[in-house]
C-alpha positions in Angstrom: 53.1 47.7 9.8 51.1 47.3 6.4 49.2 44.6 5.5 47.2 44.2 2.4 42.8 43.5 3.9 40.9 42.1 1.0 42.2 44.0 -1.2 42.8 47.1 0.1 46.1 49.0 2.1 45.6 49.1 5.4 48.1 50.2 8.4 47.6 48.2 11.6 49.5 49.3 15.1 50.6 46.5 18.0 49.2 43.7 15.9 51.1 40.3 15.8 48.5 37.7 15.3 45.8 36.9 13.7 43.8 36.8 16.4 45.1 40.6 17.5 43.7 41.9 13.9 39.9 39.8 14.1 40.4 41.5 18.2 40.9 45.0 16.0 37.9 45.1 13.8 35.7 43.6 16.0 35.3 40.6 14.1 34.3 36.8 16.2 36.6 34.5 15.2 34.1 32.0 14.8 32.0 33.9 12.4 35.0 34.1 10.0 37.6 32.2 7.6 40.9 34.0 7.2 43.2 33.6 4.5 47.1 34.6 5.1 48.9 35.0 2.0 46.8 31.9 0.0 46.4 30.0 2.8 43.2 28.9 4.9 44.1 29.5 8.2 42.7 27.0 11.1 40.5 28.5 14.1 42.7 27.0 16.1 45.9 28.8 14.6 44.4 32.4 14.9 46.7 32.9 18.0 49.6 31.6 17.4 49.5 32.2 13.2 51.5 35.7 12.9 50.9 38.7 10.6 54.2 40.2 8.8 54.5 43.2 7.2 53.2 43.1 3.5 51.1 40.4 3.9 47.7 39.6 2.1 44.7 38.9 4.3 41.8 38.2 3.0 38.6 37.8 6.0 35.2 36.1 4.8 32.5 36.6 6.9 29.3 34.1 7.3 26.3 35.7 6.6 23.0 33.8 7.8 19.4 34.8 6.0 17.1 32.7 4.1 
């Protein structure tokens, strides 16, 4: 399947949530906000919020420092 990953093409295998995909790229779900197609997507909804072929993610990652 192809999804668009901020911003760029990316081909993803056996990946049906958005859970699977933070699971992928090694990314904790609670260091991150996703966006699916222009909506925030809740913590909660990783799971059970799927990922469809052509759709726009877009993964922001906290960054502590001071």
């Amino acid at each position: 399947m192809n999804i668009t990953l901020n911003g760029n093409n990316k081909s993803i295998q056996e990946i049906s949530s958005v859970l699977d995909l933070l699971k992928s790229l090694e990314l904790t779900p609670e260091t991150v906000v996703v966006e699916l197609n222009t909506t925030i997507i809740q913590p909660d909804s990783y799971d059970t919020t799927n990922i469809a072929e052509d759709d726009w993610v877009e993964i922001i990652r906290f960054v502590g420092g001071g």
